[in-house]
DSSP file (Angstrom, degrees, kcal/mol; ACC not computed):
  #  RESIDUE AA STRUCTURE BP1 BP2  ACC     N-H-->O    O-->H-N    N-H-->O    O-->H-N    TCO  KAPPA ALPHA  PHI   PSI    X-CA   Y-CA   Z-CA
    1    1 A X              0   0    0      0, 0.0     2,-0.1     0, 0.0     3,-0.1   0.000 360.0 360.0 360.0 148.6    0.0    0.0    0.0
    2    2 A X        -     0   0    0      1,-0.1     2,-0.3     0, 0.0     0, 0.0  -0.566 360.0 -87.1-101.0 153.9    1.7    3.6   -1.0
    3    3 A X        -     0   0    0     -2,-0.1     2,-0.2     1,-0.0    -1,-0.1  -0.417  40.1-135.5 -78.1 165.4    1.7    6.3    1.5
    4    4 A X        -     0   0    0     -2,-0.3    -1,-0.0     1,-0.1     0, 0.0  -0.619  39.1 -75.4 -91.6 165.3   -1.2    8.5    1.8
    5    5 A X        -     0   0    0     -2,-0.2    -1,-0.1     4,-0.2     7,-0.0  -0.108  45.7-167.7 -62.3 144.8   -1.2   12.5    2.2
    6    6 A X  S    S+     0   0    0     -3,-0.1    -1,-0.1     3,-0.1    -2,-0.0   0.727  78.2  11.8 -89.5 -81.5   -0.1   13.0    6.2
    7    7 A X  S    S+     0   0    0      1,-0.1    -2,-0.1     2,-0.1     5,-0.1   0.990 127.1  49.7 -77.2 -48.6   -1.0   17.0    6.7
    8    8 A X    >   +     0   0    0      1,-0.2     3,-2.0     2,-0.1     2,-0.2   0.768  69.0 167.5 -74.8 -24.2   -3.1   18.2    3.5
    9    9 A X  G >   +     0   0    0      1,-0.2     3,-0.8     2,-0.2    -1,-0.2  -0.356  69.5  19.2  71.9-137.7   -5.7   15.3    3.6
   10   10 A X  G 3  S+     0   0    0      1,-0.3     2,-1.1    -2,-0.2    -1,-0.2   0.868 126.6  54.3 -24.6 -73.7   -8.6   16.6    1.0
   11   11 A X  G <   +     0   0    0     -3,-2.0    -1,-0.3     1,-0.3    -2,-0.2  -0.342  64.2  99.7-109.0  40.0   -6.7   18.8   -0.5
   12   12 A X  S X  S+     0   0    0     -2,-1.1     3,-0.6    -3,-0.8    -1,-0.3   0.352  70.4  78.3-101.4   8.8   -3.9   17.3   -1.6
   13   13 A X  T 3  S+     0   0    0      1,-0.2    -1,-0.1    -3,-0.2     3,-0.1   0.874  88.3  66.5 -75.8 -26.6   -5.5   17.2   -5.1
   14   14 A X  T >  S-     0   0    0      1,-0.2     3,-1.2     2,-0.1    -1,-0.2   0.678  86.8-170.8 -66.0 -16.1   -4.5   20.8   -5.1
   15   15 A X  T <   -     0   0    0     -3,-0.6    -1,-0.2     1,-0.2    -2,-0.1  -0.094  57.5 -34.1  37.6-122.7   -1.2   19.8   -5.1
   16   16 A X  T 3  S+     0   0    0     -3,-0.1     2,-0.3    -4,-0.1    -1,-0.2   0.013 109.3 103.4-109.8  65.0    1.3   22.8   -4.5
   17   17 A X    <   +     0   0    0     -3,-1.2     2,-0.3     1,-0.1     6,-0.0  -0.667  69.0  36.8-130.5 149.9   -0.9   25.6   -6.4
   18   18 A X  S    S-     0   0    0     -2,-0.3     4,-0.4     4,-0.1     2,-0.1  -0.345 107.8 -90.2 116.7 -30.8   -3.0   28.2   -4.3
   19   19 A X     >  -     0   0    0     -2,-0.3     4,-1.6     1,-0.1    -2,-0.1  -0.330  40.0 -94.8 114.6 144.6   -0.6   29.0   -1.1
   20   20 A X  H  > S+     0   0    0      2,-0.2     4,-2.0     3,-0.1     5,-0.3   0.932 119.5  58.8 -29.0 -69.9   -0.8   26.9    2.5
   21   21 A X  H  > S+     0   0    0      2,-0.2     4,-2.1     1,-0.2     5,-0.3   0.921 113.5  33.3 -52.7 -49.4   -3.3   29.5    4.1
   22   22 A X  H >> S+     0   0    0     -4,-0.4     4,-2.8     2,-0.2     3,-0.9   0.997 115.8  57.6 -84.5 -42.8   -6.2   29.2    1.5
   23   23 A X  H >< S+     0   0    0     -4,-1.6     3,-2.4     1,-0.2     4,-0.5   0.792 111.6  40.6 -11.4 -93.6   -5.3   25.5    1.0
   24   24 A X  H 3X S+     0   0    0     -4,-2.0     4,-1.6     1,-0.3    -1,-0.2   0.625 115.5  53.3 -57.0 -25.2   -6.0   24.8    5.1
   25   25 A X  H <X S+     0   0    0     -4,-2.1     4,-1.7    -3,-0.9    -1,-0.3   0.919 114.0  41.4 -78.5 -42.7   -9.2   27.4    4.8
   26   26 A X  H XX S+     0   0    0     -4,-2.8     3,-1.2    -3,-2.4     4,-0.9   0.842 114.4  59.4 -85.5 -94.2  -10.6   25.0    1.6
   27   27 A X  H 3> S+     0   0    0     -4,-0.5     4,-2.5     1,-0.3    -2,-0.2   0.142 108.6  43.3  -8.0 -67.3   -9.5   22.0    3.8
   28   28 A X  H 3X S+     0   0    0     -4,-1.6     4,-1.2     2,-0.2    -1,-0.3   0.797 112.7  42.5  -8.1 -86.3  -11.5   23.0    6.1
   29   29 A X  H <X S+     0   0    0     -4,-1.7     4,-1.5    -3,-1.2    -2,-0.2   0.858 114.6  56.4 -60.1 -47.7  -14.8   23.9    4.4
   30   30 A X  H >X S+     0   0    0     -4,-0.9     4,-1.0    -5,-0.2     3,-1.0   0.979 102.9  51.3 -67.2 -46.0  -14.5   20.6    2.2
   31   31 A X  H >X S+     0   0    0     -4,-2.5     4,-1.1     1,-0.3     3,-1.1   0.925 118.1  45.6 -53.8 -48.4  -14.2   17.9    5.3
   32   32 A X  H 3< S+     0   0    0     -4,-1.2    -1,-0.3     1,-0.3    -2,-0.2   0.383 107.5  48.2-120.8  -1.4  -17.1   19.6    6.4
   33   33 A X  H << S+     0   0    0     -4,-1.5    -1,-0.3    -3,-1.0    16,-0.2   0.288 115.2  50.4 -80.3 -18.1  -19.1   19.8    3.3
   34   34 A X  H << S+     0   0    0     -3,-1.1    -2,-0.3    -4,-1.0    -3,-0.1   0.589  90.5 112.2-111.1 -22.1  -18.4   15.8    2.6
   35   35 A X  S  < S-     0   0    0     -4,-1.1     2,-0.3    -5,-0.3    14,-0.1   0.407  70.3-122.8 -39.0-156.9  -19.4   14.8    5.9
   36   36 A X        -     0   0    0     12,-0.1    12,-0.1    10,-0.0    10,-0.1  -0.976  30.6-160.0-129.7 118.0  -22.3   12.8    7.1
   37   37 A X  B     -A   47   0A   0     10,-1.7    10,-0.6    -2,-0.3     2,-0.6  -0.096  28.7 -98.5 -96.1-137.5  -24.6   14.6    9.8
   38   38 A X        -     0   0    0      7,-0.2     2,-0.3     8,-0.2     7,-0.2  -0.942  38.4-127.6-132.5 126.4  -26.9   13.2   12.1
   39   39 A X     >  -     0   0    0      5,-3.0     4,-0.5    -2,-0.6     5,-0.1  -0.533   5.0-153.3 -83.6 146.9  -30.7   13.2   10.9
   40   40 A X  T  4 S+     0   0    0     -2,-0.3    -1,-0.2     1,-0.2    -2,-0.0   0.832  92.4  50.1 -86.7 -17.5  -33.3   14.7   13.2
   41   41 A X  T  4 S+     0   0    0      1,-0.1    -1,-0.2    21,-0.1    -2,-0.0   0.944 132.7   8.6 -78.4 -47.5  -36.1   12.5   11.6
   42   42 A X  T  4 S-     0   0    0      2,-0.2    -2,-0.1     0, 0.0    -1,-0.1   0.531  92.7-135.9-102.2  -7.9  -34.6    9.1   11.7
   43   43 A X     <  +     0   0    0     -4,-0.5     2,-0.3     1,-0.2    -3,-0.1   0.504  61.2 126.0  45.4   7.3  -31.4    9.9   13.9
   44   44 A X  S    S-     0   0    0     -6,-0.1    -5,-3.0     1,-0.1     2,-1.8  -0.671  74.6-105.7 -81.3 152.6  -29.1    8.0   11.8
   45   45 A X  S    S+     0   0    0     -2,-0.3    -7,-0.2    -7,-0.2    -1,-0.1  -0.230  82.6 110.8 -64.9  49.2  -25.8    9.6   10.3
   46   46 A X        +     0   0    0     -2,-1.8    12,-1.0   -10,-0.1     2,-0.7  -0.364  23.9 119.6-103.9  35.1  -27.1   10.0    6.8
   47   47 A X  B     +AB  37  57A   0    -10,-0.6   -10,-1.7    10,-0.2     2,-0.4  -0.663  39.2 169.1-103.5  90.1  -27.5   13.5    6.0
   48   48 A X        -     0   0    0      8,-3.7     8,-0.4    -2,-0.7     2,-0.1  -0.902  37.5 -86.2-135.5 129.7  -25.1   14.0    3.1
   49   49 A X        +     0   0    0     -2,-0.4     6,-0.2   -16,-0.2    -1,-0.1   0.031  37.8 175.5   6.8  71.0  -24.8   17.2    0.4
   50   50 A X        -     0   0    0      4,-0.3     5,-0.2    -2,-0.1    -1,-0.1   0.973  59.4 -37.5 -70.6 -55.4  -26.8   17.3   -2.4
   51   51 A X  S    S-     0   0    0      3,-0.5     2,-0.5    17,-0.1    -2,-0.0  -0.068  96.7 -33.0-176.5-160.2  -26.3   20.3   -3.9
   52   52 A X  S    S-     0   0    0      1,-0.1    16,-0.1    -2,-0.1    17,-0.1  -0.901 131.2 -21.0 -96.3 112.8  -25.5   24.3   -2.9
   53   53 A X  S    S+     0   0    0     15,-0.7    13,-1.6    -2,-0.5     2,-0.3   0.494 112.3 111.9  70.8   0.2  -27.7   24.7    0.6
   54   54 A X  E     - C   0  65A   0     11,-0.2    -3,-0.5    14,-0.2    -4,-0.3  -0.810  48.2-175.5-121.1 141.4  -30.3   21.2   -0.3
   55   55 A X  E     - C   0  64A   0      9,-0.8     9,-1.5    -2,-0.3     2,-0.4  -0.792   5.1-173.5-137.4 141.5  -29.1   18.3    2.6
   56   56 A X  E     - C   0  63A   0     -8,-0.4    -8,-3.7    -2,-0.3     2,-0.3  -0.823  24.1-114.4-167.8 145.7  -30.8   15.0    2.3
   57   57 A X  E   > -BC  47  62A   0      5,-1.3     5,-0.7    -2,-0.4     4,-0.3  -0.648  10.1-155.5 -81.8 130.8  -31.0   11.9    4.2
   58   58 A X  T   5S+     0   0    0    -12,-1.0    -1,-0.1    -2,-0.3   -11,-0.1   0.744  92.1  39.9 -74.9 -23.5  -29.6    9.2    2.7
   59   59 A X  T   5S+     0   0    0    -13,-0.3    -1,-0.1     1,-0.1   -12,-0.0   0.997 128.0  25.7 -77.0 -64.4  -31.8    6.7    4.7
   60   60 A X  T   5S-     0   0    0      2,-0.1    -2,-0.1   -14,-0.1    -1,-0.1   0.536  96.2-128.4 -68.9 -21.2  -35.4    8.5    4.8
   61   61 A X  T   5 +     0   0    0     -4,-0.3     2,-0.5     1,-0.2    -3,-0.1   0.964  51.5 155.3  74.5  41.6  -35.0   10.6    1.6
   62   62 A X  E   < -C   57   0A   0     -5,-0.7    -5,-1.3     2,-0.0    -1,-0.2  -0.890  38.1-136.5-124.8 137.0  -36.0   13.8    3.3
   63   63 A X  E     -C   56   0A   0     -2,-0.5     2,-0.4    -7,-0.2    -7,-0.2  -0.328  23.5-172.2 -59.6 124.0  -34.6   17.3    1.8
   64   64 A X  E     -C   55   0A   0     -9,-1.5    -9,-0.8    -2,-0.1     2,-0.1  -0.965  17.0-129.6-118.1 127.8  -33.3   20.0    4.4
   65   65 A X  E     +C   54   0A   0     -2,-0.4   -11,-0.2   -11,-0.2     2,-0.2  -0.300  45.7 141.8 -40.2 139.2  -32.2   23.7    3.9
   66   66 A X        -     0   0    0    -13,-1.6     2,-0.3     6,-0.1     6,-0.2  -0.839  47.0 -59.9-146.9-145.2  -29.6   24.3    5.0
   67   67 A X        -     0   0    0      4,-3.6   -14,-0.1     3,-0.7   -13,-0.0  -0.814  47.5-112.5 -84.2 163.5  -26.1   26.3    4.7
   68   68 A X  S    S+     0   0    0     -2,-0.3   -15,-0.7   -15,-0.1   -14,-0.2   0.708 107.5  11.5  13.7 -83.3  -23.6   25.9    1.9
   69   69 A X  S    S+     0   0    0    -17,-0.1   -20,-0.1   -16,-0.1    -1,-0.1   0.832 130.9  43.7-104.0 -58.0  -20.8   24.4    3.4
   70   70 A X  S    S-     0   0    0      1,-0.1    -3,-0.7    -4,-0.1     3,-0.1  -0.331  74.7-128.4 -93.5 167.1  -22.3   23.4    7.0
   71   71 A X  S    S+     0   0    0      1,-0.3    -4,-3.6    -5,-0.2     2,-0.2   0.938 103.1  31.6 -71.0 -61.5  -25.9   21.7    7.7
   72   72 A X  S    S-     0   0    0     -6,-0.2    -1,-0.3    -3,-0.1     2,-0.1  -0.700  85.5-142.0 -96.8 154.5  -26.6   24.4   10.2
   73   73 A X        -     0   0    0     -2,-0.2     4,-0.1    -3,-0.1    -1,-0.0  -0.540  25.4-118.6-122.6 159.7  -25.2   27.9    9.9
   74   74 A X  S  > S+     0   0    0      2,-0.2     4,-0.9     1,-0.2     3,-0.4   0.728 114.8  51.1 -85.3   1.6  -24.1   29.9   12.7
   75   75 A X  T >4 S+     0   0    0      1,-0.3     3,-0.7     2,-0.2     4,-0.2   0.973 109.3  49.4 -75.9 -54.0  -27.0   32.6   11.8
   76   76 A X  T 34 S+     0   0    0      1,-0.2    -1,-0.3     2,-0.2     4,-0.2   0.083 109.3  55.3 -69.5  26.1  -29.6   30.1   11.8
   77   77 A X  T 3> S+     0   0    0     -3,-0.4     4,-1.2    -2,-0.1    -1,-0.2   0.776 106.6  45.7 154.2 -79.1  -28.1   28.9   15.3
   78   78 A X  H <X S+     0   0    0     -4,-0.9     4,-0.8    -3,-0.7    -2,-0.2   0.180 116.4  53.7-127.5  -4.8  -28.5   32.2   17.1
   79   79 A X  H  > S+     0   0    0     -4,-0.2     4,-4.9     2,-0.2     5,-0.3   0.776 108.5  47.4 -77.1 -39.4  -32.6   32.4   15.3
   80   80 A X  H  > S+     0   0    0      1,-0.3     4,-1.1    -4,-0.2    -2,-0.2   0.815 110.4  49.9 -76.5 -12.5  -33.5   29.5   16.5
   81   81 A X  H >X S+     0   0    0     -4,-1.2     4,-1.5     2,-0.2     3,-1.1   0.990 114.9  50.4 -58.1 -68.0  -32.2   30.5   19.8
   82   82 A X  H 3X S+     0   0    0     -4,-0.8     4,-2.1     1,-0.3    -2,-0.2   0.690 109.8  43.2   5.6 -77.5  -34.1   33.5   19.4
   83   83 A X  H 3X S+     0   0    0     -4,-4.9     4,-1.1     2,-0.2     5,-0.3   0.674 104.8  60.6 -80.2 -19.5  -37.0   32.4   18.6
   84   84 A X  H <X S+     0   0    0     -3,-1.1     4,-3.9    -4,-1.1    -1,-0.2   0.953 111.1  50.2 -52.4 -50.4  -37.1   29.5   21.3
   85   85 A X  H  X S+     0   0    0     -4,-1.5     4,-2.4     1,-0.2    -2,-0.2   0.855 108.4  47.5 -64.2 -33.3  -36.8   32.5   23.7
   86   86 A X  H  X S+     0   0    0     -4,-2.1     4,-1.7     2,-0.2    -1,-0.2   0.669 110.5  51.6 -53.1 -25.7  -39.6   34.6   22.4
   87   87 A X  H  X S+     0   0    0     -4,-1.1     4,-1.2     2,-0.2     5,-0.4   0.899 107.8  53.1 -93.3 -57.1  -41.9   31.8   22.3
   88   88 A X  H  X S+     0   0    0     -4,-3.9     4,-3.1    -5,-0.3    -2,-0.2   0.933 110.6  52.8 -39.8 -58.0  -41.0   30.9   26.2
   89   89 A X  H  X S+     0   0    0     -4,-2.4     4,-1.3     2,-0.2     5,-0.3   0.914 111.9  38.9 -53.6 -54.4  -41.8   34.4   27.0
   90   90 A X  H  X S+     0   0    0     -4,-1.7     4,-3.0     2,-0.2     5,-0.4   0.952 117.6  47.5 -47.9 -76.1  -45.0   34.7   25.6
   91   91 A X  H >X S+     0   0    0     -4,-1.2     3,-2.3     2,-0.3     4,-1.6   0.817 114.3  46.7 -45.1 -78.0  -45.9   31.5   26.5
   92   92 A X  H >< S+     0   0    0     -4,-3.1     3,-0.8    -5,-0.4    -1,-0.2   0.698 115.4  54.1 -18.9 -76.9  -44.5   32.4   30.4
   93   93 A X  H 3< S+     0   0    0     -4,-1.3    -1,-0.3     1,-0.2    -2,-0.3   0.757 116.3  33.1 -40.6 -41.2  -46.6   35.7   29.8
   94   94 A X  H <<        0   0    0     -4,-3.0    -1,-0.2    -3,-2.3    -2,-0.2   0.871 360.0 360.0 -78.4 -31.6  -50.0   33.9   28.9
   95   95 A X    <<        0   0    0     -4,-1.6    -1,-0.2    -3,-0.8    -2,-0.1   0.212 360.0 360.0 -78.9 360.0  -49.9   31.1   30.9
């Protein structure tokens, strides 16, 4: 068996073209754009990149928005936080 890339990993298709720094930044973005996440419908680790922002589980075949690169973005993060809290107050208030 030949060796494999040690440090560059993905991105050794890149060979030595583009500079270290943006290399390690597309390193980055790409492991996390090939991953598998974890589905909230079936909970298995099938949730794999279709497309720009389209997610789908591979196991249950259902489509999620999401970001780009990541499933969840750190904007949608800090809504759904948001909105969790808004809804507790009201609720707290009515109740």
């Amino acid at each position: 068996m030949g060796k494999r890339t040690k440090k560059v990993g993905i991105c050794g298709k890149y060979g030595t073209r583009y500079g270290s720094s943006l290399r390690k930044v597309v390193k980055k973005i790409e492991i996390s754009q090939h991953s598998k996440y974890n589905c909230v419908f079936c909970g298995k680790d099938s949730i794999k990149r279709n497309v720009t922002g389209i997610w789908e589980c591979r196991s249950c075949h259902k489509t999620i928005a999401g970001g780009a690169y990541l499933l969840n973005t750190a904007s949608a993060a800090t809504v759904r936080s948001t909105l969790a809290r808004l809804r507790k107050i009201r609720d707290d208030a009515s109740a």
